[in-house]
MIFI-458447 format. One record per residue (C-alpha): residue in one letter; x, y, z. Coordinates in steps of 0.05 Angstrom, whole numbers, padded with zeros to 5 digits. Last residue first. Example, Ala and Ser with C-alpha at 12.3 -4.5 7.8 and 13.67 -1.06 7.14 Angstrom:
! MIFI-458447
{S {00273 -00021 00143}};
{A {00246 -00090 00156}};
This chain:
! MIFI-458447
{X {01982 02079 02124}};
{X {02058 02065 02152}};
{X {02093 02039 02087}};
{X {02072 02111 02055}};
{X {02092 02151 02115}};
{X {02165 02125 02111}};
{X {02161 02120 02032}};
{X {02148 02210 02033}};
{X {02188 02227 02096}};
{X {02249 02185 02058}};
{X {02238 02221 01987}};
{X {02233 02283 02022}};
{X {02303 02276 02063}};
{X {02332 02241 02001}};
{X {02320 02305 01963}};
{X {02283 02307 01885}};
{X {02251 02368 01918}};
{X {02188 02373 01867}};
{X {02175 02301 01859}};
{X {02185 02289 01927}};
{X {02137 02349 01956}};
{X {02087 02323 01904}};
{X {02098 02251 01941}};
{X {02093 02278 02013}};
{X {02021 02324 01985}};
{X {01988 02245 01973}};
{X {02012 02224 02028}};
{X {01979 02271 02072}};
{X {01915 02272 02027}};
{X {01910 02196 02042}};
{X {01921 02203 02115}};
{X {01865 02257 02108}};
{X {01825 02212 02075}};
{X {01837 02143 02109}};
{X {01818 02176 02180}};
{X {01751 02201 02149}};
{X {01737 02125 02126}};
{X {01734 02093 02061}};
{X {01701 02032 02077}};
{X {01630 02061 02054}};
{X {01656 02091 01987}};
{X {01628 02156 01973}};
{X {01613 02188 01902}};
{X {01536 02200 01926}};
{X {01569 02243 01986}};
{X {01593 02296 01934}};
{X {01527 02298 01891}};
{X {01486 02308 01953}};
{X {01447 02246 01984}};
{X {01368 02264 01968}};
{X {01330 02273 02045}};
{X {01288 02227 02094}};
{X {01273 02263 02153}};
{X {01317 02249 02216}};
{X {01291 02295 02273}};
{X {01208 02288 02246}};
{X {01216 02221 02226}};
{X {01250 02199 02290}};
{X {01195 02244 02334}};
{X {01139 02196 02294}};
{X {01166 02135 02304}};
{X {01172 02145 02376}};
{X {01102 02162 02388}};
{X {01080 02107 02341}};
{X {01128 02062 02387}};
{X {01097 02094 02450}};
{X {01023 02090 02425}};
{X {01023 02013 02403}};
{X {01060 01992 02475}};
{X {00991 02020 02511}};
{X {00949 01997 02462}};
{X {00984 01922 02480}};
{X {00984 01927 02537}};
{X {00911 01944 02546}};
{X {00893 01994 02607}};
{X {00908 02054 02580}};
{X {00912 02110 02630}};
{X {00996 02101 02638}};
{X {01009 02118 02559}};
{X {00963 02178 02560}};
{X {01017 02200 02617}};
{X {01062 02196 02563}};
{X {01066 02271 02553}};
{X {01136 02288 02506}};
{X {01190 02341 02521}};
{X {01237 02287 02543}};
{X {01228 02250 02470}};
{X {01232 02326 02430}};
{X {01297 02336 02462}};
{X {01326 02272 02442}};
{X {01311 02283 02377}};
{X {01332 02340 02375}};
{X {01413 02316 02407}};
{X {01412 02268 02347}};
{X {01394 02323 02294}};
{X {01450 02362 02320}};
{X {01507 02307 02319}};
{X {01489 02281 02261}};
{X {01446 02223 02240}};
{X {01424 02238 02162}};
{X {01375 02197 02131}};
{X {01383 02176 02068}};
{X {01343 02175 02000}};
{X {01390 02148 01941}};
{X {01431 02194 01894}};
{X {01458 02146 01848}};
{X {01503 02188 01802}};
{X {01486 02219 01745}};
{X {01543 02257 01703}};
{X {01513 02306 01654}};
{X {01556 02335 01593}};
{X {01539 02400 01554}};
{X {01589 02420 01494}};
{X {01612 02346 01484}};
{X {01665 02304 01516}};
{X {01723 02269 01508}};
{X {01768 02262 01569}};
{X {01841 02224 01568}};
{X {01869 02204 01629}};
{X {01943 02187 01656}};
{X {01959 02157 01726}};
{X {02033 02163 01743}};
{X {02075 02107 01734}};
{X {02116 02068 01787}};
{X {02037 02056 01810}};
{X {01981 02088 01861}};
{X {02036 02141 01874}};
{X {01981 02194 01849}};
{X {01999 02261 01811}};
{X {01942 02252 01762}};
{X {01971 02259 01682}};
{X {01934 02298 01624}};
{X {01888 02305 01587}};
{X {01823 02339 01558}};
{X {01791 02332 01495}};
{X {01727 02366 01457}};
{X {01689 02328 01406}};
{X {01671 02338 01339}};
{X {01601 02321 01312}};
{X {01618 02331 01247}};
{X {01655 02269 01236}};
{X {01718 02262 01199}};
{X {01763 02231 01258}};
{X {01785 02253 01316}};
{X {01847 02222 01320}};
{X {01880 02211 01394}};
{X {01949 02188 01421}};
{X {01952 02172 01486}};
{X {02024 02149 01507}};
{X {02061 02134 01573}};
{X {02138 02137 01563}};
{X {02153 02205 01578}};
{X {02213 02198 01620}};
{X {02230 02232 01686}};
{X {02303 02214 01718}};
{X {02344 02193 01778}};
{X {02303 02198 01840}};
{X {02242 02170 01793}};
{X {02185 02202 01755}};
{X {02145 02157 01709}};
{X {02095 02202 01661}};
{X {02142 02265 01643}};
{X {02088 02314 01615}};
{X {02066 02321 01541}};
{X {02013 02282 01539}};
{X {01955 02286 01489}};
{X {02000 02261 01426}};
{X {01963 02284 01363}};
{X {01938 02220 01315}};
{X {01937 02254 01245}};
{X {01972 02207 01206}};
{X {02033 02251 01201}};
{X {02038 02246 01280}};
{X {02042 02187 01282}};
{X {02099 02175 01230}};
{X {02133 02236 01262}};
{X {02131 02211 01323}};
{X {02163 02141 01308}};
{X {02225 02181 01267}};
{X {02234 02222 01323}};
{X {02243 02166 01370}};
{X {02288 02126 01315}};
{X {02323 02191 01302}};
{X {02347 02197 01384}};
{X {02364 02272 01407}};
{X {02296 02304 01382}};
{X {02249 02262 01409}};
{X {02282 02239 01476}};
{X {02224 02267 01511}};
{X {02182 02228 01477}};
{X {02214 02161 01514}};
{X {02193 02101 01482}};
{X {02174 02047 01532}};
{X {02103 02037 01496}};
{X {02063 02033 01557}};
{X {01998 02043 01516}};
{X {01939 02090 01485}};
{X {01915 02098 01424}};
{X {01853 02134 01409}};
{X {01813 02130 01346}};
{X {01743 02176 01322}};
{X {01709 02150 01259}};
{X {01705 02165 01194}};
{X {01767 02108 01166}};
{X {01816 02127 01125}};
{X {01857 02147 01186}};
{X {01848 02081 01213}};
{X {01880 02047 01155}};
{X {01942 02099 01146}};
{X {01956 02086 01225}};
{X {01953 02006 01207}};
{X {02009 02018 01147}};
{X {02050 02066 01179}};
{X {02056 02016 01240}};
């Protein structure tokens, strides 16, 4: 390991490392083979970017999640960000590492929509029963006739539901995620903080009940 560390730390460019290596940090300065592996990272330049327990169980939290990150001899140095997401996705808890520069842009595919809400719905059916189709009635040609109420029509559902740029938030939206899988989401989500900060068998229990249930 000394020998591939010293090889990327020769080299210009930025490195991250990241793994389940099963080597609890935490343990660093009761076990000499765990402080002996830090240290030989470490002294290579690589800095650890987690410092929080990264599996939580009802018995213990270990460290054993690593991101280790050298930036390098560039000029163009970036900034980092990390950390772990409190998500019960997996026995492990989600870890991320961010690099970014001074100004960052995300673009997301904003595409046109229209928007059927509740208010837009109820004006458009106001503008329909406020509309004169006695024009309709004094044409004799079907087929006029049938021409003017669709353009009619077409022209009140263009007025109550206008085209308009999805927002930033909606853009992110998955169509099979539903409201009802949010907030059950968010509810689970808050049960398995409660359990990692109660450690009780009452919280752990509420949490896994709810969990097998959504």
């Amino acid at each position: 390991m000394e020998i591939s560390l010293c090889k990327l730390t020769r080299q210009s460019h930025p490195c991250v490392i990241v793994g389940d290596m099963n080597i609890d940090l935490l343990q660093w300065d009761c076990q000499t083979a765990i402080h002996d592996y830090l240290n030989t990272v470490t002294s290579n330049n690589f800095v650890p970017s987690l410092v929080l327990p990264t599996r939580v169980t009802s018995k213990a939290s270990t460290l054993i999640d690593h991101i280790y990150y050298y930036e390098g001899k560039s000029h163009n140095r970036l900034k980092s960000r990390s950390g772990n997401l409190v998500s019960d996705i997996s026995d492990h808890l989600p870890n991320y590492l961010l690099l970014f520069a001074d100004k960052t842009t995300v673009n997301y595919d904003r595409s046109v929509v229209r928007l059927f809400s509740e208010k837009a719905r109820d004006n458009f059916s106001h503008k329909l029963n406020l509309c004169d189709w006695s024009d309709i009635y004094a044409v004799k040609d079907v087929n006029r006739a049938s021409e003017i109420f669709f353009d009619r029509i077409a022209t009140q559902f263009n007025e109550s539901f206008p085209h308009v740029r999805l927002s930033r938030k909606r853009a992110r939206d998955k169509k099979w995620i539903t409201k009802g899988l949010k907030k059950a989401s968010r509810t689970k989500c808050k049960l398995y903080k409660s359990w990692l900060k109660k450690r009780t068998p009452e919280a752990e229990s509420n949490y896994k009940e709810y969990k097998k249930n959504i």
